[in-house]
ChimeraX commands (.cxc) that place a marker at each C-alpha (Angstrom):
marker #1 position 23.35,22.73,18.42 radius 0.5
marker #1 position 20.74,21.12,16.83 radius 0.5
marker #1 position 20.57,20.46,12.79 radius 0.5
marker #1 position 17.78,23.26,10.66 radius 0.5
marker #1 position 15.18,20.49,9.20 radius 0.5
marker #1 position 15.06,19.70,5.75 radius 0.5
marker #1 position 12.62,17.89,3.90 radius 0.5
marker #1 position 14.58,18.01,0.56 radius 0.5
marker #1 position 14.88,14.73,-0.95 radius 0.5
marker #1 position 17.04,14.39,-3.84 radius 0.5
marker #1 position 15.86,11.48,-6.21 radius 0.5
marker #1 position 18.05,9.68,-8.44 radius 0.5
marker #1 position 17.28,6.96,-10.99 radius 0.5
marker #1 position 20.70,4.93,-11.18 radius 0.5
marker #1 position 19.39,3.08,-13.95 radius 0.5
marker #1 position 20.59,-1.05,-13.98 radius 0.5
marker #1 position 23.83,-1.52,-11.21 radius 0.5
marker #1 position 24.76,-4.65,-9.67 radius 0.5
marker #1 position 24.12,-4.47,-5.79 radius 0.5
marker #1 position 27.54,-4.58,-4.40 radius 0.5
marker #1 position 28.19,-0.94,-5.49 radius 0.5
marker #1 position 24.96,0.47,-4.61 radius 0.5
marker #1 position 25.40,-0.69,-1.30 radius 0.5
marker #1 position 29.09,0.45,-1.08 radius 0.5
marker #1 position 27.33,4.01,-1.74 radius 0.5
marker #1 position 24.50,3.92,0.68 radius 0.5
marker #1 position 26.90,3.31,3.56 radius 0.5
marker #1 position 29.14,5.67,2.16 radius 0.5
marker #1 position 26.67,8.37,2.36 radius 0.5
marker #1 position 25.11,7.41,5.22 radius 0.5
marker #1 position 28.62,7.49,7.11 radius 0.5
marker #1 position 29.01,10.97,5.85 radius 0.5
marker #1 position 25.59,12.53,7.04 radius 0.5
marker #1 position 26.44,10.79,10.47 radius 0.5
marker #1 position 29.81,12.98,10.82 radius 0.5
marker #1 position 28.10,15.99,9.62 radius 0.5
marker #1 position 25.19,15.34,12.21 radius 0.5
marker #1 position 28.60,15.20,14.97 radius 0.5
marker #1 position 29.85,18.30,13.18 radius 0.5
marker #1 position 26.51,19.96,13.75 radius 0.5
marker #1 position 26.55,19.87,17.54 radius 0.5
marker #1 position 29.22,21.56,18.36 radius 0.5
marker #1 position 29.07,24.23,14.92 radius 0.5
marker #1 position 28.17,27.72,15.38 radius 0.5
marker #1 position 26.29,27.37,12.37 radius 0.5
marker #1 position 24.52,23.87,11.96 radius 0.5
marker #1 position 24.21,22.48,8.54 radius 0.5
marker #1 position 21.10,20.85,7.29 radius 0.5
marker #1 position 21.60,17.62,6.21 radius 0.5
marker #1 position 20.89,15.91,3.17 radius 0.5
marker #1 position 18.14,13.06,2.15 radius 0.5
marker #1 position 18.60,11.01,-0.68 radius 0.5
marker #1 position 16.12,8.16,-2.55 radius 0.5
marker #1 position 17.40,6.30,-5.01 radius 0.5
marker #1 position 15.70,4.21,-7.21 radius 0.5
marker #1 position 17.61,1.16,-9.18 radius 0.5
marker #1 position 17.58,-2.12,-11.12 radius 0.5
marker #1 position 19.96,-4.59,-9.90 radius 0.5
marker #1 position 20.85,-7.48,-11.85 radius 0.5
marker #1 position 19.62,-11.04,-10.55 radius 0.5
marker #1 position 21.55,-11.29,-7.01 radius 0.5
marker #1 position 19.94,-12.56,-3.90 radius 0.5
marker #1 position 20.45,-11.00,-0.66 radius 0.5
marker #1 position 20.24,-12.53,3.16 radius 0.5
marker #1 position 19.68,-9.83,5.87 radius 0.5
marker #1 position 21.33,-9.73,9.20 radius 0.5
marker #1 position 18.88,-11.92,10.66 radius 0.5
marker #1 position 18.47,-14.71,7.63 radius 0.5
marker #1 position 18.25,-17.89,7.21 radius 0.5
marker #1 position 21.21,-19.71,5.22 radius 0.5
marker #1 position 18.40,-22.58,4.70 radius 0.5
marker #1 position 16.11,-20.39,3.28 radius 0.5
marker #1 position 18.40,-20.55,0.04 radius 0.5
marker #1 position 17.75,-23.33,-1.84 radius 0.5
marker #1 position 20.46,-23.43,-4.39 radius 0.5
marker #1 position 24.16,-23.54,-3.85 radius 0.5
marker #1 position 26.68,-20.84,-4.55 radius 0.5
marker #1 position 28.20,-22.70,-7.66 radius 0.5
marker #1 position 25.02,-23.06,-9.03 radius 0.5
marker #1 position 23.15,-19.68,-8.32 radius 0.5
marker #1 position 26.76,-18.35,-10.32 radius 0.5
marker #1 position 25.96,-21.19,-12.99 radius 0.5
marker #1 position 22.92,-19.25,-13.42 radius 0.5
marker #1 position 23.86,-16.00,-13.74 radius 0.5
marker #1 position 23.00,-14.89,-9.80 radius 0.5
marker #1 position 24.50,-12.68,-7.69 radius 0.5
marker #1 position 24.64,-13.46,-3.83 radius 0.5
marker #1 position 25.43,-11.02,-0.68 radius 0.5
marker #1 position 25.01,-11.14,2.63 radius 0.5
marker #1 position 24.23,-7.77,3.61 radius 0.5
marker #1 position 23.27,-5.44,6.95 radius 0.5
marker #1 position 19.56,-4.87,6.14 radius 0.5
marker #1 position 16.79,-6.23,8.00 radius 0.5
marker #1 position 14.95,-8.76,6.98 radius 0.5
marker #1 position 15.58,-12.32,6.00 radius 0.5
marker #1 position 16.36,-13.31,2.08 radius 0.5
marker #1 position 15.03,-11.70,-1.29 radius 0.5
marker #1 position 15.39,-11.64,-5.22 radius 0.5
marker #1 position 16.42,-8.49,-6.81 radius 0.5
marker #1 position 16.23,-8.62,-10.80 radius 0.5
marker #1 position 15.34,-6.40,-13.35 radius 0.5
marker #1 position 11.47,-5.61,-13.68 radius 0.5
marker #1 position 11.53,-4.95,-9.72 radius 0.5
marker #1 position 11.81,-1.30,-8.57 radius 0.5
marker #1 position 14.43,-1.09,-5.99 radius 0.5
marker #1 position 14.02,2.16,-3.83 radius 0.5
marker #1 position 16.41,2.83,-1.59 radius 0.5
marker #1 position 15.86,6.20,0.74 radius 0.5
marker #1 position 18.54,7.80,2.58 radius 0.5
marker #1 position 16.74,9.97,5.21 radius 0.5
marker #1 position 18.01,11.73,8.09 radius 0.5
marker #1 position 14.82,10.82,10.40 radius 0.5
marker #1 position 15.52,13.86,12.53 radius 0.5
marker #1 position 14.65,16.18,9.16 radius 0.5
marker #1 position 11.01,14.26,9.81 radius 0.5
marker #1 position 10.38,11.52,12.85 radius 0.5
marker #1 position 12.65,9.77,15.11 radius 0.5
marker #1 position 10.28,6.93,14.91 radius 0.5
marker #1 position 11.46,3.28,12.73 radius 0.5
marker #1 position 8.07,1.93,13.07 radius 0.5
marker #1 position 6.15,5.03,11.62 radius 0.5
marker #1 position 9.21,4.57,8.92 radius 0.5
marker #1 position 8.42,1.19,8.01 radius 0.5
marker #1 position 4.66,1.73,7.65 radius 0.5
marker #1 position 5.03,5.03,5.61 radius 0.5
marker #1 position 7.25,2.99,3.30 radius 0.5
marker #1 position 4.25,0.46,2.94 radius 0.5
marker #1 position 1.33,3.04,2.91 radius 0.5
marker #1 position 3.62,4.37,-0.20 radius 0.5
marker #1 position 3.58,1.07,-2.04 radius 0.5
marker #1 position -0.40,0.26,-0.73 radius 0.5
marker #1 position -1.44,3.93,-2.15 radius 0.5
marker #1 position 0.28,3.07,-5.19 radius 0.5
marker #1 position -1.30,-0.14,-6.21 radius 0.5
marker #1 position -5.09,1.70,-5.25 radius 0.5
marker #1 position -3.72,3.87,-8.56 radius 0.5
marker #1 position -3.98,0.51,-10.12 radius 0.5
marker #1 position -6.71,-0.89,-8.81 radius 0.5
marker #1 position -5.40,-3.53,-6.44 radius 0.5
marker #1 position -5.81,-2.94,-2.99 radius 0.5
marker #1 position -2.44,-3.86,-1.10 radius 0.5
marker #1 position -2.52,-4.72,2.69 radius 0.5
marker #1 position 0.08,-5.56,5.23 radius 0.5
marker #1 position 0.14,-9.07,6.82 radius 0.5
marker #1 position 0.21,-8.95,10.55 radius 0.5
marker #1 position 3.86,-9.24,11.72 radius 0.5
marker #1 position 5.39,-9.66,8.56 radius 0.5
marker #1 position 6.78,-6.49,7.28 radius 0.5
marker #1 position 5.89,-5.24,3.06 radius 0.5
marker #1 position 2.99,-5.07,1.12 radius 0.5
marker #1 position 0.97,-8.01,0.20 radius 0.5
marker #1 position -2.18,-8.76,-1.80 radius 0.5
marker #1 position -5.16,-11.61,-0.85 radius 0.5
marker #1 position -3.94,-11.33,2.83 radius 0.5
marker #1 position -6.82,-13.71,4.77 radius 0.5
marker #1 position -7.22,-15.51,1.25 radius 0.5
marker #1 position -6.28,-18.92,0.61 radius 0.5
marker #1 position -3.56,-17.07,-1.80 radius 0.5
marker #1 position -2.18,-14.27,0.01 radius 0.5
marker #1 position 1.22,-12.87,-2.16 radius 0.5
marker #1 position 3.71,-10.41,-1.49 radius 0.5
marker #1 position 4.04,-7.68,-3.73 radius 0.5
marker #1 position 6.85,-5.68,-2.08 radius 0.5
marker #1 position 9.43,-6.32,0.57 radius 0.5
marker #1 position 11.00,-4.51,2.90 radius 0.5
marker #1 position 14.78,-4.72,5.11 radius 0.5
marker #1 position 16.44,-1.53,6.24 radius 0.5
marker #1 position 19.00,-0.30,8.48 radius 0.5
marker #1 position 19.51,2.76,10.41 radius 0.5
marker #1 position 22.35,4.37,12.39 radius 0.5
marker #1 position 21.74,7.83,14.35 radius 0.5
marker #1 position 18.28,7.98,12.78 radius 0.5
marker #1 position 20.31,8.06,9.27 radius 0.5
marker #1 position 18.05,5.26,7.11 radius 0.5
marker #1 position 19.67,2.92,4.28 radius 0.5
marker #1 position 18.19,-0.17,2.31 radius 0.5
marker #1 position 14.15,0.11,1.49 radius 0.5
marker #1 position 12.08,-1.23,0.07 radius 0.5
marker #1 position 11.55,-3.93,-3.62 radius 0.5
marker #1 position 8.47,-3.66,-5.65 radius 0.5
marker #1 position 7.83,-6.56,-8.60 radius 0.5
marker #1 position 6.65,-4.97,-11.67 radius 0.5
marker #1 position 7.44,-6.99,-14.66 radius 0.5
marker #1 position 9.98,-9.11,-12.38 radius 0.5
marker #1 position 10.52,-12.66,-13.48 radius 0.5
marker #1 position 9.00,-14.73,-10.61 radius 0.5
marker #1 position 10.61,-17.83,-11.32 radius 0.5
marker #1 position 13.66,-16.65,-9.47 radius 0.5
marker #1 position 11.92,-16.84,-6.35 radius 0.5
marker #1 position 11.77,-20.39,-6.89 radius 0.5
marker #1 position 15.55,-20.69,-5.54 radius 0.5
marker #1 position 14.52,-19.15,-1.88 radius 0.5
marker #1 position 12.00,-19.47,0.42 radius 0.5
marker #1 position 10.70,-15.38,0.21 radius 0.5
marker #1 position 11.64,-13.50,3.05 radius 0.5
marker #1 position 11.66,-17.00,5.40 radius 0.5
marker #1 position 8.21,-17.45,5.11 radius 0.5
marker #1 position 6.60,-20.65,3.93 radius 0.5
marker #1 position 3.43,-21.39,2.41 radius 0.5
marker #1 position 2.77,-17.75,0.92 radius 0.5
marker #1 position 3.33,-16.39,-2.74 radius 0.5
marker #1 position 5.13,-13.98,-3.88 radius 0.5
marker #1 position 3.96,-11.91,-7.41 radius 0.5
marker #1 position 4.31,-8.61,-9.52 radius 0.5
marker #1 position 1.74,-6.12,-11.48 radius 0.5
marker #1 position 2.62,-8.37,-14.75 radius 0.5
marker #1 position 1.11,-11.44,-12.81 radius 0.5
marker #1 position -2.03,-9.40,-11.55 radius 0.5
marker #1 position -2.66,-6.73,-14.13 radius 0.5
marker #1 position -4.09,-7.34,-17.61 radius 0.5
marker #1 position -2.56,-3.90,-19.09 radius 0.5
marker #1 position 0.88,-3.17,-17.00 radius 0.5
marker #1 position 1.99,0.43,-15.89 radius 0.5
marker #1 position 5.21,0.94,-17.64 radius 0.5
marker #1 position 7.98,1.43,-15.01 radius 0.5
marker #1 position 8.43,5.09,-15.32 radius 0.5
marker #1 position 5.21,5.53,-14.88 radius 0.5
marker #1 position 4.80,3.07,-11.40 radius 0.5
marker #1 position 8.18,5.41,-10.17 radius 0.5
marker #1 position 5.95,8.35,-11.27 radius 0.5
marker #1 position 3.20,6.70,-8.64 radius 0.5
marker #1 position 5.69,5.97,-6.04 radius 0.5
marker #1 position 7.72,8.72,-5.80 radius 0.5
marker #1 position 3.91,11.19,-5.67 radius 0.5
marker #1 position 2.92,9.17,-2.74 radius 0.5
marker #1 position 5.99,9.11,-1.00 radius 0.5
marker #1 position 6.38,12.94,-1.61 radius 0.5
marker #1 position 3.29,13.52,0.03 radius 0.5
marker #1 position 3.13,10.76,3.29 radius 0.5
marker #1 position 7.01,12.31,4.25 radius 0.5
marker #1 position 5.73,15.79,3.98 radius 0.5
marker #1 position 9.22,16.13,1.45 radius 0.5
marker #1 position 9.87,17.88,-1.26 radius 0.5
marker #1 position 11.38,15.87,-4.29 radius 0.5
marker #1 position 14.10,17.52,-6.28 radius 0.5
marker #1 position 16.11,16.24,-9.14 radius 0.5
marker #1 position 19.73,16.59,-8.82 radius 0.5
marker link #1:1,2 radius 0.2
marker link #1:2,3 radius 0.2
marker link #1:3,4 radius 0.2
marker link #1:4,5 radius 0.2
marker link #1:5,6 radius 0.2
marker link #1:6,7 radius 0.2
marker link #1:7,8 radius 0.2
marker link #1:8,9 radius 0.2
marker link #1:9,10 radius 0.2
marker link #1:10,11 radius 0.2
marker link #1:11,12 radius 0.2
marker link #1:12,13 radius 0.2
marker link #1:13,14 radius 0.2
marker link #1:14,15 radius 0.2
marker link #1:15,16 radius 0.2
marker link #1:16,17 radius 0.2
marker link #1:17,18 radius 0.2
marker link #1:18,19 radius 0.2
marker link #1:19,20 radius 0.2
marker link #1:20,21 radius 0.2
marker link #1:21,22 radius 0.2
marker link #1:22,23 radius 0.2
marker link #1:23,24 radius 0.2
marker link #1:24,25 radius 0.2
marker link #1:25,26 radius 0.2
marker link #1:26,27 radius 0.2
marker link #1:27,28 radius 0.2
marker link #1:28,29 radius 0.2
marker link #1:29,30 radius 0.2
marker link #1:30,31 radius 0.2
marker link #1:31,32 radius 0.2
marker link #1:32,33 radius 0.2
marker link #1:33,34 radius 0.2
marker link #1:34,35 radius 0.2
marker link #1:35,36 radius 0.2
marker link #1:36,37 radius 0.2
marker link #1:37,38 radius 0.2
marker link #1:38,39 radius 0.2
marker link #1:39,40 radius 0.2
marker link #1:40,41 radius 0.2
marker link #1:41,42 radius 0.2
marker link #1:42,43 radius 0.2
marker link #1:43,44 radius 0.2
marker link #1:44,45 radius 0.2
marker link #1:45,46 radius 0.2
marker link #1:46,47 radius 0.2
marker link #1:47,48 radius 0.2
marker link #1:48,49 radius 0.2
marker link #1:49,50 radius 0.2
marker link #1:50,51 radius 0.2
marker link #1:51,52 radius 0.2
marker link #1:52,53 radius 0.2
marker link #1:53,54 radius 0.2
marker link #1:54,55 radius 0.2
marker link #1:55,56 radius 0.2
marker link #1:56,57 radius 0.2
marker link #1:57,58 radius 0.2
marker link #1:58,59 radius 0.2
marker link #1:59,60 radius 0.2
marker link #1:60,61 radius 0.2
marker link #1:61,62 radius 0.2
marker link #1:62,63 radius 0.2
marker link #1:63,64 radius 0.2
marker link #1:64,65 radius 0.2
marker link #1:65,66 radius 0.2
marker link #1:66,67 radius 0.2
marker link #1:67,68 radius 0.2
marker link #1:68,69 radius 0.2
marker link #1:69,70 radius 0.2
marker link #1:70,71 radius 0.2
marker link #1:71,72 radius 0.2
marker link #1:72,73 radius 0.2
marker link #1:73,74 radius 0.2
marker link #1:74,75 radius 0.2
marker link #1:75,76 radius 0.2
marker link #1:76,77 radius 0.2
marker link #1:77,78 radius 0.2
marker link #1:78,79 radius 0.2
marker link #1:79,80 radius 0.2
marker link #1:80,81 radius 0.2
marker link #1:81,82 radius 0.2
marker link #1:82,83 radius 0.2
marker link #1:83,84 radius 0.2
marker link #1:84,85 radius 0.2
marker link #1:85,86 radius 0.2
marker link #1:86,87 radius 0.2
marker link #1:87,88 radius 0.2
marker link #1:88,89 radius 0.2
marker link #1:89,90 radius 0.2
marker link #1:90,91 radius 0.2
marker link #1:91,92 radius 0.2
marker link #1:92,93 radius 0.2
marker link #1:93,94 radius 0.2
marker link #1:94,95 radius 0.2
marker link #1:95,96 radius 0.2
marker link #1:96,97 radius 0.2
marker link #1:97,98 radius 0.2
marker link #1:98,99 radius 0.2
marker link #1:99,100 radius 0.2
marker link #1:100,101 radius 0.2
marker link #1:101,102 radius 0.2
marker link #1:102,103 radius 0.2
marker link #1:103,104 radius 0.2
marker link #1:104,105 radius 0.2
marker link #1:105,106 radius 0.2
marker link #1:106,107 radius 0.2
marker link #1:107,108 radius 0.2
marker link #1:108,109 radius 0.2
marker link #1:109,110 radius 0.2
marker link #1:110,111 radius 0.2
marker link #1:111,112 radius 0.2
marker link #1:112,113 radius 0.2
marker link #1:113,114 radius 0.2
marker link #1:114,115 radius 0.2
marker link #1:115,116 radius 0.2
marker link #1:116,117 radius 0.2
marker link #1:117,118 radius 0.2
marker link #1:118,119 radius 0.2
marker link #1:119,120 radius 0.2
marker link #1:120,121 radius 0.2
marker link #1:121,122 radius 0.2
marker link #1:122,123 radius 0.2
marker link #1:123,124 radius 0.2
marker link #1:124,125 radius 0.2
marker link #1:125,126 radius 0.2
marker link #1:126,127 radius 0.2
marker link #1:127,128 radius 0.2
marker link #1:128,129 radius 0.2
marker link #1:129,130 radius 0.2
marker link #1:130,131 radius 0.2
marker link #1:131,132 radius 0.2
marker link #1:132,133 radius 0.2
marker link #1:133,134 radius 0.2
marker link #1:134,135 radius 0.2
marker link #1:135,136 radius 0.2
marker link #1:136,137 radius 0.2
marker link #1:137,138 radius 0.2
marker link #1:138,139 radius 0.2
marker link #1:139,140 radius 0.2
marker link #1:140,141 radius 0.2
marker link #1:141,142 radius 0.2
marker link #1:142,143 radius 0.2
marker link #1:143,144 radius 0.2
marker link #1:144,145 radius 0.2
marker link #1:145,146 radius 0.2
marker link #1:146,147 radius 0.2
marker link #1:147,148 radius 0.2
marker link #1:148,149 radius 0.2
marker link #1:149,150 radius 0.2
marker link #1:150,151 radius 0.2
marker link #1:151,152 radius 0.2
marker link #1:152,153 radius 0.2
marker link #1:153,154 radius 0.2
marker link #1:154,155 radius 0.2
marker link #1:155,156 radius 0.2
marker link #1:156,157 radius 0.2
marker link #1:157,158 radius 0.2
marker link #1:158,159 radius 0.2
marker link #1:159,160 radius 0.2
marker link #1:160,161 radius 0.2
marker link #1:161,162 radius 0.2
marker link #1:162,163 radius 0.2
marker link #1:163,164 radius 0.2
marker link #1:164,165 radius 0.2
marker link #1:165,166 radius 0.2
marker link #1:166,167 radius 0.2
marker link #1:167,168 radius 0.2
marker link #1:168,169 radius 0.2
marker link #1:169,170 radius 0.2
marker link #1:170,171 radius 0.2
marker link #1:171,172 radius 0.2
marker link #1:172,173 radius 0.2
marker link #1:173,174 radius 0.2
marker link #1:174,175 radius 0.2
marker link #1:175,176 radius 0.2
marker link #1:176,177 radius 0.2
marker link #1:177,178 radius 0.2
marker link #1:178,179 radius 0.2
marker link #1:179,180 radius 0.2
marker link #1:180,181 radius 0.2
marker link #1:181,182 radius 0.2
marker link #1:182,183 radius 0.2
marker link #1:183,184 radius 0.2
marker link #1:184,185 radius 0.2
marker link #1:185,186 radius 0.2
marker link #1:186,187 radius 0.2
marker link #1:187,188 radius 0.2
marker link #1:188,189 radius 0.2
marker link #1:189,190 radius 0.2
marker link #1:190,191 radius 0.2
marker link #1:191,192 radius 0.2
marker link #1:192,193 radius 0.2
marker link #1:193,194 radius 0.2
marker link #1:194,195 radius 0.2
marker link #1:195,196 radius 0.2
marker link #1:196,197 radius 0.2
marker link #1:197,198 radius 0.2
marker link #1:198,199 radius 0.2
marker link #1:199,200 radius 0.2
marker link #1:200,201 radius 0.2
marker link #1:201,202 radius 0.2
marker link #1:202,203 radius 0.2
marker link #1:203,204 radius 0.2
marker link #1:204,205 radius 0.2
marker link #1:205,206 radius 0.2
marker link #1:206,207 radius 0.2
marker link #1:207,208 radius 0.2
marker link #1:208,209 radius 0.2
marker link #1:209,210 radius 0.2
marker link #1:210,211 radius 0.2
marker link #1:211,212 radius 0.2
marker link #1:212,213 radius 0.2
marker link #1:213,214 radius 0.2
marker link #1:214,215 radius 0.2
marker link #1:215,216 radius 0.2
marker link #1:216,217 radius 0.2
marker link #1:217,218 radius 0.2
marker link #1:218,219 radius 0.2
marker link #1:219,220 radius 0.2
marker link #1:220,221 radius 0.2
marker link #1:221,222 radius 0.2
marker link #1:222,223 radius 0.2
marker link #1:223,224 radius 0.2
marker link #1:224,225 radius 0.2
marker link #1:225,226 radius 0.2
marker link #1:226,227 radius 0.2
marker link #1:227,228 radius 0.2
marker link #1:228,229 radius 0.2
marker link #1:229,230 radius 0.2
marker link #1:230,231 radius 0.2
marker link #1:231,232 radius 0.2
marker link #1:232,233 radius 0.2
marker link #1:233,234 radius 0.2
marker link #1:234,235 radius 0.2
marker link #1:235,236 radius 0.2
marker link #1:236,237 radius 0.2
view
């Protein structure tokens, strides 16, 4: 039988973790709705099943998608550890990215068949969310043809990204999302090329706002628009 919808999303703020765990826990729970979506079809009594977003800060660590580019780091192992940084390859899409603190990591764990069977319509949700949210501050955010996230000055001899994006799905179940630079330190970008892609910036709301949003107040943002483009309902746990 087919799952009851439900456009519940829990949201939880895990605060500063390092990215190894979080991950651990996204798979985890995105293993578990999978088996309950198995248990559904043959229950008398299907369970909905559950959505999650997570927001986080992960300490400086580096992360190559599925489909990245070793080259595309620029400093070795021993000294990326020299300096404090993490590095994983992980299952996401996407090629390589910074996470540090000052960057709002949100991860949503959505059972697509509680809203759209659709990846593409995923993706660009997840951007309109970020591109509404930077209108609340005045900058207008765009997407750049073919390259998936949110940029600013796209057709500009300085076109930046803001916000980048890598996620993974299984059975419609989504995992990974989406990193938006608030007050991140930019100069760790400087050990990768961003996301594979040469010859374009990246930068934050520090680097383009005279008065910055403080980062409750950007998750505040974030989590309205994404509340209202999913059609969800967000609900502490």
């Amino acid at each position: 039988m087919t799952s009851p919808q439900n456009k519940t999303v829990t949201l939880i703020d895990l605060g500063q973790q390092r990215y190894a765990p979080v991950w651990a826990m996204q798979e985890e729970q995105l293993q578990a709705i999978v088996a309950q979506k198995r248990a559904n079809r043959t229950a008398a009594a299907p369970q909905p099943t559950p959505n999650y977003l997570y927001w986080v800060e992960h300490p400086p660590v580096i992360t190559l998608g599925k489909s990245g580019d070793k080259n595309n780091l620029l400093l070795n192992r021993e000294k990326l550890a020299q300096k404090g940084i993490d590095f994983v390859v992980t299952n996401r899409g996407g090629d390589i990215t910074f996470h540090g603190p000052g960057q709002l990591v949100g991860y949503p764990i959505l059972d697509l068949d509680n809203f759209f069977t659709d990846i593409h319509r995923y993706l660009r949700l997840l951007e309109e969310t970020i591109i509404l949210t930077l209108a609340d501050f005045g900058l207008k955010g765009e997407r750049s043809p073919g390259e998936t996230g949110v940029w600013l000055g796209v057709g500009t001899p300085f076109p930046r990204k803001i916000c980048a994006m890598g996620v993974k799905a299984s059975r419609w179940v989504t995992m990974h999302g989406f990193a938006f630079n608030v007050t991140t330190d930019m100069s760790y970008f400087d050990y990768i090329v961003p996301c594979g892609i040469q010859g374009k910036a990246v930068t934050s709301l520090a680097q383009e706002l005279e008065t910055v949003p403080s980062m409750d107040v950007v998750k505040a943002r974030v989590a309205a628009h994404f509340q209202q483009l999913f059609s969800a309902e967000l609900v502490s746990p």
